[in-house]
C-alpha positions as protocol buffer text, in pm:
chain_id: "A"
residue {
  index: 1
  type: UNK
  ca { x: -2800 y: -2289 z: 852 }
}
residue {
  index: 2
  type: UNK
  ca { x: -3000 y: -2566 z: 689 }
}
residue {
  index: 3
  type: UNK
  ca { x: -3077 y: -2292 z: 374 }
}
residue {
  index: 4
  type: UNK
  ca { x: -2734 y: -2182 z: 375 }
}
residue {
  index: 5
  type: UNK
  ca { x: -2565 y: -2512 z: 321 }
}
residue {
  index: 6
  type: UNK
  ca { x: -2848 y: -2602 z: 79 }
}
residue {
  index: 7
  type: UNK
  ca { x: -2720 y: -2328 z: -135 }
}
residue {
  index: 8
  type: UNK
  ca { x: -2364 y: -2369 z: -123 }
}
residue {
  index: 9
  type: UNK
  ca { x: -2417 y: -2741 z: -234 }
}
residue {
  index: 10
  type: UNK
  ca { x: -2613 y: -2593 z: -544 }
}
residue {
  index: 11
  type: UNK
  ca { x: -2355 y: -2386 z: -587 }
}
residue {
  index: 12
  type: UNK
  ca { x: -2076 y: -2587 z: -569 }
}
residue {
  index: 13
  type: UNK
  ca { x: -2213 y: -2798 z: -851 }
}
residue {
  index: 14
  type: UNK
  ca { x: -2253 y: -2515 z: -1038 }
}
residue {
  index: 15
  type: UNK
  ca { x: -2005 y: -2235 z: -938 }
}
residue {
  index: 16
  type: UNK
  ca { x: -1647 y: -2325 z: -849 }
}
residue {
  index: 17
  type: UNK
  ca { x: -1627 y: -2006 z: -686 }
}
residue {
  index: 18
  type: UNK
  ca { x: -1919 y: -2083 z: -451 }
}
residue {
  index: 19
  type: UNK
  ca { x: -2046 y: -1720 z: -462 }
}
residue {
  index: 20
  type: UNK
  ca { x: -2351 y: -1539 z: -556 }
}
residue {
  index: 21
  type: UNK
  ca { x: -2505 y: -1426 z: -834 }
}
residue {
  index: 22
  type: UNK
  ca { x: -2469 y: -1740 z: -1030 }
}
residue {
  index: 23
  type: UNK
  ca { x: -2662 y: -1720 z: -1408 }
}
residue {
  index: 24
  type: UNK
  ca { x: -2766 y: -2095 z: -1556 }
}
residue {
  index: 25
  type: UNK
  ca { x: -2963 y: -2042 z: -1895 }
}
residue {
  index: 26
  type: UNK
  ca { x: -3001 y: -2305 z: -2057 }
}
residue {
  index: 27
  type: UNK
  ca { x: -2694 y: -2509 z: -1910 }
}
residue {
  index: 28
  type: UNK
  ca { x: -2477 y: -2249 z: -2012 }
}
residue {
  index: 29
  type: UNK
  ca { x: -2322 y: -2119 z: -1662 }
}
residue {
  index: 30
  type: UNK
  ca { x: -2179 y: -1738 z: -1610 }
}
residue {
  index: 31
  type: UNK
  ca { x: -2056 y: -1605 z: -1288 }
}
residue {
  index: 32
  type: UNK
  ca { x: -1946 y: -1263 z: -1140 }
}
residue {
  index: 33
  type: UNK
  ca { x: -2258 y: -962 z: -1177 }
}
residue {
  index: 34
  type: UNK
  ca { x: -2092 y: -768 z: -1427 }
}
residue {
  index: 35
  type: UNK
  ca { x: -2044 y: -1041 z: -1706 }
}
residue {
  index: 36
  type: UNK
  ca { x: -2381 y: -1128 z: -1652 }
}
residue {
  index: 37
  type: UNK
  ca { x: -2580 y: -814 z: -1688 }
}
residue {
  index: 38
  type: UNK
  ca { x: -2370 y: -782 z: -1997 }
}
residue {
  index: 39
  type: UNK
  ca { x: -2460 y: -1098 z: -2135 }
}
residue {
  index: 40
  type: UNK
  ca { x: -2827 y: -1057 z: -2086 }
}
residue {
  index: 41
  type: UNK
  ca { x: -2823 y: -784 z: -2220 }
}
residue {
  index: 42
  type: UNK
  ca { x: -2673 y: -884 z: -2546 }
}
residue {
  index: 43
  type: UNK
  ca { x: -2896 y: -1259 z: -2518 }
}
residue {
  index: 44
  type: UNK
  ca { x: -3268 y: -1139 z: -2483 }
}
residue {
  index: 45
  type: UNK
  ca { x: -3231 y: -734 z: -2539 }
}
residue {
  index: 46
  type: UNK
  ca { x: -2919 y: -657 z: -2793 }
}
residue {
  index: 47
  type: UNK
  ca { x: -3110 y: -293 z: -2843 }
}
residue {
  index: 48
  type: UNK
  ca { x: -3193 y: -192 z: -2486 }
}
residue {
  index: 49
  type: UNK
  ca { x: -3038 y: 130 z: -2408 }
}
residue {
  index: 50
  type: UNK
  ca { x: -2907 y: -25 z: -2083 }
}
residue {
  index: 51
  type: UNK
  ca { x: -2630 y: -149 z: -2267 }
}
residue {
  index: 52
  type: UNK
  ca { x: -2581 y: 22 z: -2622 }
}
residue {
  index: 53
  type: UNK
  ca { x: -2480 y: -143 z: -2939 }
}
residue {
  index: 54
  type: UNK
  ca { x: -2300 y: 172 z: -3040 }
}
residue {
  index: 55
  type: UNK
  ca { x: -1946 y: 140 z: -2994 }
}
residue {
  index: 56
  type: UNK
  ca { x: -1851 y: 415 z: -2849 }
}
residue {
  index: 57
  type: UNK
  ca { x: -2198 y: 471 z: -2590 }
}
residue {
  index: 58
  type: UNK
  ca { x: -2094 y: 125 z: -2490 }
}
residue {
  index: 59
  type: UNK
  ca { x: -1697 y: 209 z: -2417 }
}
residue {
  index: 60
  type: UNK
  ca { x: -1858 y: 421 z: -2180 }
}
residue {
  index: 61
  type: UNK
  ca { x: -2034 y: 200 z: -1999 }
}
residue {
  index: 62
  type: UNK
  ca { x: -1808 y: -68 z: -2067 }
}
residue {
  index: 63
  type: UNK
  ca { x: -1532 y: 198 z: -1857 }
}
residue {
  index: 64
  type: UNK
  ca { x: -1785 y: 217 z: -1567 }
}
residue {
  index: 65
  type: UNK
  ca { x: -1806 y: -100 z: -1527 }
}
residue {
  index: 66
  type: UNK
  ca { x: -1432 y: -175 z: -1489 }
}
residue {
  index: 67
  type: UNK
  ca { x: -1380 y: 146 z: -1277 }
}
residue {
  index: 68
  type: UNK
  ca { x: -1684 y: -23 z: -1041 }
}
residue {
  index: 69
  type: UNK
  ca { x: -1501 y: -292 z: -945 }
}
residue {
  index: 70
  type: UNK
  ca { x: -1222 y: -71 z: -837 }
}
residue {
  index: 71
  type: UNK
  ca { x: -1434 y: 139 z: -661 }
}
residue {
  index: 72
  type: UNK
  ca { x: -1571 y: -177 z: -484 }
}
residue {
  index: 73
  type: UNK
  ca { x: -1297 y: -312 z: -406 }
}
residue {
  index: 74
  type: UNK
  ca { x: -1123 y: 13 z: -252 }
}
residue {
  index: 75
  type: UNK
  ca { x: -1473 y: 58 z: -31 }
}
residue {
  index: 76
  type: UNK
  ca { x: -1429 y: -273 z: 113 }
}
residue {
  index: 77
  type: UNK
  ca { x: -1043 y: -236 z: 269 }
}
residue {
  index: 78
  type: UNK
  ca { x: -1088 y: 186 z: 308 }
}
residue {
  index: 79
  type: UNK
  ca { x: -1433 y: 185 z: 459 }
}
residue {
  index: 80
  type: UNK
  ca { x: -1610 y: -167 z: 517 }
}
residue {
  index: 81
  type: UNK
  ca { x: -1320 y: -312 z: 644 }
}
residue {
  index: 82
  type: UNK
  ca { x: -1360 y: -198 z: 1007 }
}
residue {
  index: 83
  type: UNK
  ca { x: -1779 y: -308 z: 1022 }
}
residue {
  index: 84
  type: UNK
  ca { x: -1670 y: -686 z: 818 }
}
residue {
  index: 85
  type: UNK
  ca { x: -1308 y: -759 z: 1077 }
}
residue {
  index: 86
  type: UNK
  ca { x: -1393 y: -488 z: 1366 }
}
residue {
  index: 87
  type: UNK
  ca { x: -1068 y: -379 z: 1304 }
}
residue {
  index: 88
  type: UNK
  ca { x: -939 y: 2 z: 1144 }
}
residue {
  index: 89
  type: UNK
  ca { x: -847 y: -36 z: 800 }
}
residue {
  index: 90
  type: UNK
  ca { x: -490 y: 44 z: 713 }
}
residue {
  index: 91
  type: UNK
  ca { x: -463 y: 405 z: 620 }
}
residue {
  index: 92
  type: UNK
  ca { x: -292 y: 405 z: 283 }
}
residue {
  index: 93
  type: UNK
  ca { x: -652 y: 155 z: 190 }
}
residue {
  index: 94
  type: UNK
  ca { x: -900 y: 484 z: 348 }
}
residue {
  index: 95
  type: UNK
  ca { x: -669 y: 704 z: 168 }
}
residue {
  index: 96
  type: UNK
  ca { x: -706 y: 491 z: -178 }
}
residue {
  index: 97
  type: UNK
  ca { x: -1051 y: 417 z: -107 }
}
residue {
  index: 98
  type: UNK
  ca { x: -1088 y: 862 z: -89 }
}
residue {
  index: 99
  type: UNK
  ca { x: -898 y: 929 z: -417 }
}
residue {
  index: 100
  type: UNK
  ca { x: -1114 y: 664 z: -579 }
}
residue {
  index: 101
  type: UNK
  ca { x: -1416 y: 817 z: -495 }
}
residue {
  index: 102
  type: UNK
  ca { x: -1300 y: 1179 z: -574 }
}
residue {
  index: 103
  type: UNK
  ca { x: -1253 y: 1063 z: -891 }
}
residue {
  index: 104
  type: UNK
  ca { x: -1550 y: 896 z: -950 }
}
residue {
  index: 105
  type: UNK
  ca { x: -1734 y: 1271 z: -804 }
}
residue {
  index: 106
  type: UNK
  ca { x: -1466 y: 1397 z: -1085 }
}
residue {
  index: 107
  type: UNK
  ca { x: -1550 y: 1169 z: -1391 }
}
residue {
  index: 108
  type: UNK
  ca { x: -1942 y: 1166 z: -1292 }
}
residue {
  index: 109
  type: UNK
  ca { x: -1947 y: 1579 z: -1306 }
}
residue {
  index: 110
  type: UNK
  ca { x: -2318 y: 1665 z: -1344 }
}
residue {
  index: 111
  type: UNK
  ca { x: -2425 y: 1384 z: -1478 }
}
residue {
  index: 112
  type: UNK
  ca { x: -2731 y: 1259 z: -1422 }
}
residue {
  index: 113
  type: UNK
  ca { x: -2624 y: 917 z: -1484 }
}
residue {
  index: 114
  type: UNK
  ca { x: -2273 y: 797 z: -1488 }
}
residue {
  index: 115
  type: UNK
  ca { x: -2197 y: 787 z: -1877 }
}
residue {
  index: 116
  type: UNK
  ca { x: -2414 y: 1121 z: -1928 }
}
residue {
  index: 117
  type: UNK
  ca { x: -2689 y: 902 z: -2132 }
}
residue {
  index: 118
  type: UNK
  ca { x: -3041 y: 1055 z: -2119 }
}
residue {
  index: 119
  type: UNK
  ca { x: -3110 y: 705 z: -1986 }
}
residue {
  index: 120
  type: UNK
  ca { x: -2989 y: 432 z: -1728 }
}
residue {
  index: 121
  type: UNK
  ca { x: -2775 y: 193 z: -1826 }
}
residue {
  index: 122
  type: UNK
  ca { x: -2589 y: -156 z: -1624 }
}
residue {
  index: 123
  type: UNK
  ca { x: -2313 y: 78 z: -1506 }
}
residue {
  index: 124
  type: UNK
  ca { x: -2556 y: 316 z: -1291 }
}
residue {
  index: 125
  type: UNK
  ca { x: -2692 y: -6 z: -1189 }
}
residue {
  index: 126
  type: UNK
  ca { x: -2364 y: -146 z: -1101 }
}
residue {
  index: 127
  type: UNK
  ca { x: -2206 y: 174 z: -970 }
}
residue {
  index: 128
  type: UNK
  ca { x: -2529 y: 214 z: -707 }
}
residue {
  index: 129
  type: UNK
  ca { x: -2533 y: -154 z: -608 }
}
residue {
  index: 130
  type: UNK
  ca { x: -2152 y: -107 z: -544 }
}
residue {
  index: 131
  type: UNK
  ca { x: -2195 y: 223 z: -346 }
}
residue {
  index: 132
  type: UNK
  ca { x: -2513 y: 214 z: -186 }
}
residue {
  index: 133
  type: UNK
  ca { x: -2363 y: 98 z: 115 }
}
residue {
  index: 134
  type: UNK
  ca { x: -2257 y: 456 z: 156 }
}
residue {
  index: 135
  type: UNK
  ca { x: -2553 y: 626 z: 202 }
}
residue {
  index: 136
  type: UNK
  ca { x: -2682 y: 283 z: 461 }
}
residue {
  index: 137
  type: UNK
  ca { x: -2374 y: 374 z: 661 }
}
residue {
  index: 138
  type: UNK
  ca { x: -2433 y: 751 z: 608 }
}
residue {
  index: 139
  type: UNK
  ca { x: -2064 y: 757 z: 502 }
}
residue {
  index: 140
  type: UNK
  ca { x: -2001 y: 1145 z: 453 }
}
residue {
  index: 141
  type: UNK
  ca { x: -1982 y: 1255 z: 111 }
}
residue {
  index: 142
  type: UNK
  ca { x: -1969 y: 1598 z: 123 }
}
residue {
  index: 143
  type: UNK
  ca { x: -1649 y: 1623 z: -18 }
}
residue {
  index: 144
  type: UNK
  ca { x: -1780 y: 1415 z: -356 }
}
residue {
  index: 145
  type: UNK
  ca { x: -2106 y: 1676 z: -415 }
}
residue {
  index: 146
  type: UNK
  ca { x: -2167 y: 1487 z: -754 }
}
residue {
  index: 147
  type: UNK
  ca { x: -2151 y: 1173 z: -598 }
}
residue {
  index: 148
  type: UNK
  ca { x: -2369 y: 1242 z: -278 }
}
residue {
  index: 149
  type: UNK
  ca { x: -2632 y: 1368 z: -583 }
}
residue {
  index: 150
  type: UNK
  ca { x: -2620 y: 1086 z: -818 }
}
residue {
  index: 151
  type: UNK
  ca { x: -2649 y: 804 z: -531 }
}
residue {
  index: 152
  type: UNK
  ca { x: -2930 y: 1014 z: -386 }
}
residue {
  index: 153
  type: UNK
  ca { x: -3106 y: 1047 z: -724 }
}
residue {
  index: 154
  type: UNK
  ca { x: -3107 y: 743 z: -828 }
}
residue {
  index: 155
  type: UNK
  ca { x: -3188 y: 544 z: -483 }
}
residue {
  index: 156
  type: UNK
  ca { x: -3515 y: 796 z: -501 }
}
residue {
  index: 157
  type: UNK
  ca { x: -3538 y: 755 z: -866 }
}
residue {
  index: 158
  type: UNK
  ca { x: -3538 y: 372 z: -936 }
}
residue {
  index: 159
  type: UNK
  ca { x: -3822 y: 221 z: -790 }
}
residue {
  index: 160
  type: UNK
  ca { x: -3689 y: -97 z: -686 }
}
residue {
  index: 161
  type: UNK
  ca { x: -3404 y: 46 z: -458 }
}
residue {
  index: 162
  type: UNK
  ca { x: -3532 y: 46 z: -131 }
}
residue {
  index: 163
  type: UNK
  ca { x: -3655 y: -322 z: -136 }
}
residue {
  index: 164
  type: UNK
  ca { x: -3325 y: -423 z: -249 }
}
residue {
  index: 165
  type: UNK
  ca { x: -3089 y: -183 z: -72 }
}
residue {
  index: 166
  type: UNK
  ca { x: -3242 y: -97 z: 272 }
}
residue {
  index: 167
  type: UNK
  ca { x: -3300 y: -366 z: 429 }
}
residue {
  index: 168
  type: UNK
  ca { x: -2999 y: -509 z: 362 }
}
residue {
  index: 169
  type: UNK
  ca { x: -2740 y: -230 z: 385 }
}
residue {
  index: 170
  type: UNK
  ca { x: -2907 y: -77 z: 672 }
}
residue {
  index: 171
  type: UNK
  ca { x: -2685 y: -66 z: 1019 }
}
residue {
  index: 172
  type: UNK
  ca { x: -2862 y: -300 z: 1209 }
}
residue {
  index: 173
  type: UNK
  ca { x: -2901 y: -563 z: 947 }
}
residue {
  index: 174
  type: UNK
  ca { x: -2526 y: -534 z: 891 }
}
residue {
  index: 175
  type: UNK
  ca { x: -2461 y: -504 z: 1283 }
}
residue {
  index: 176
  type: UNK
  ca { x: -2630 y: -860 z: 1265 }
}
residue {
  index: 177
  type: UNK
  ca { x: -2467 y: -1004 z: 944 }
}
residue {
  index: 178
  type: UNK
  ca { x: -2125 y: -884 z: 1123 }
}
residue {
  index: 179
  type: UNK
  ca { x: -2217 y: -1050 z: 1493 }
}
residue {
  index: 180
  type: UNK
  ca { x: -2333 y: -1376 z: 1256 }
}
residue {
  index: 181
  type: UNK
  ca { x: -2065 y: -1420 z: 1082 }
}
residue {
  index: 182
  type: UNK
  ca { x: -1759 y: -1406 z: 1340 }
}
C-alpha cells in the first residue's frame, strides 16, 4: 500500500489524471499510451517503420490506433465488465463489444499485421496490449478466425509478450487484482 500511494503522489504532481503510463522527457509531460508511442516515435526515431513518415502508411496506423481505443473500450463493458464489478455486463455492451471485434477480424483479413506492413508497427503493439486479455481469459474467438491468428502470432512472435502479458492477464493474477481491489 506503502508503493501504491508512493506512486500516486508522483503522479499527482505530474499527471492530473493520476493514471499510468505517464512520459516526462525532459520536463515536457505526455499522458495516455497512444500519444506517447507516437511521440517517441517521431522524438528519437522519425524513420522507424513502427510509425511511418509516409502519409498514407501512417493513416493506417494512425486508423488503428483510434479504432484500438474503441475496441478497448467495448472489451471492458462487453467482456471485462463481469471479472472488474462481478456483475453481467448489459447486453446491448457484449453485443457492441461482438460487432467491434467482427470488424476488427473483418478489417485485419489476412494480415499478418494489422495495417498489412511487412513489418510491426505501434498499432499491432497497441491492438495486442488492448486484446491480449482475450487469449488470458481464453475468451472464444472462433467466430473472429483472423483475429484468433493475429493475437496468436504475434504473442508467439514478439519476444517480450509473455513477460509482459502473462503474468499479468493470467486468471489468477486477475482473480487477485479483482478480490484486491473491492
Amino acid at each position: 500500500m506503502l508503493l501504491f500511494q508512493f506512486i500516486y503522489n508522483k503522479l499527482s504532481n505530474v499527471n492530473p489524471n493520476h493514471n499510468l503510463p505517464t512520459l516526462d522527457d525532459k520536463g515536457f509531460v505526455l499522458v495516455e499510451s497512444r500519444a506517447i508511442m507516437q511521440y517517441l516515435c517521431n522524438q528519437y526515431r522519425p524513420d522507424s517503420t513502427l510509425y511511418p513518415r509516409e502519409p498514407k502508411a501512417r493513416a493506417l496506423v494512425d486508423r488503428w490506433l483510434n479504432f484500438d481505443v474503441t475496441l478497448m473500450e467495448s472489451s471492458k463493458q462487453g467482456v471485462l465488465w463481469k471479472l472488474l464489478t462481478g456483475a453481467d455486463p448489459p447486453p446491448e455492451k457484449v453485443l457492441a463489444f461482438k460487432n467491434n471485434l467482427k470488424l476488427f477480424d473483418q478489417l485485419l483479413g489476412d494480415n499478418h499485421y494489422a495495417t498489412g506492413a511487412e513489418h510491426l508497427t505501434i498499432a499491432d503493439l497497441t491492438l495486442l496490449a488492448s486484446t491480449a486479455v482475450l487469449l488470458a481469459i481464453q475468451y472464444d474467438l472462433s467466430d473472429c478466425p483472423n483475429v484468433e491468428r493475429y493475437l496468436n502470432t504475434l504473442s508467439n512472435e514478439l519476444p517480450y509478450y509473455a513477460m509482459i502479458n502473462l503474468k499479468q492477464y493470467s486468471l489468477e493474477a486477475t482473480a487477485k487484482w479483482v478480490v484486491n481491489s473491492q
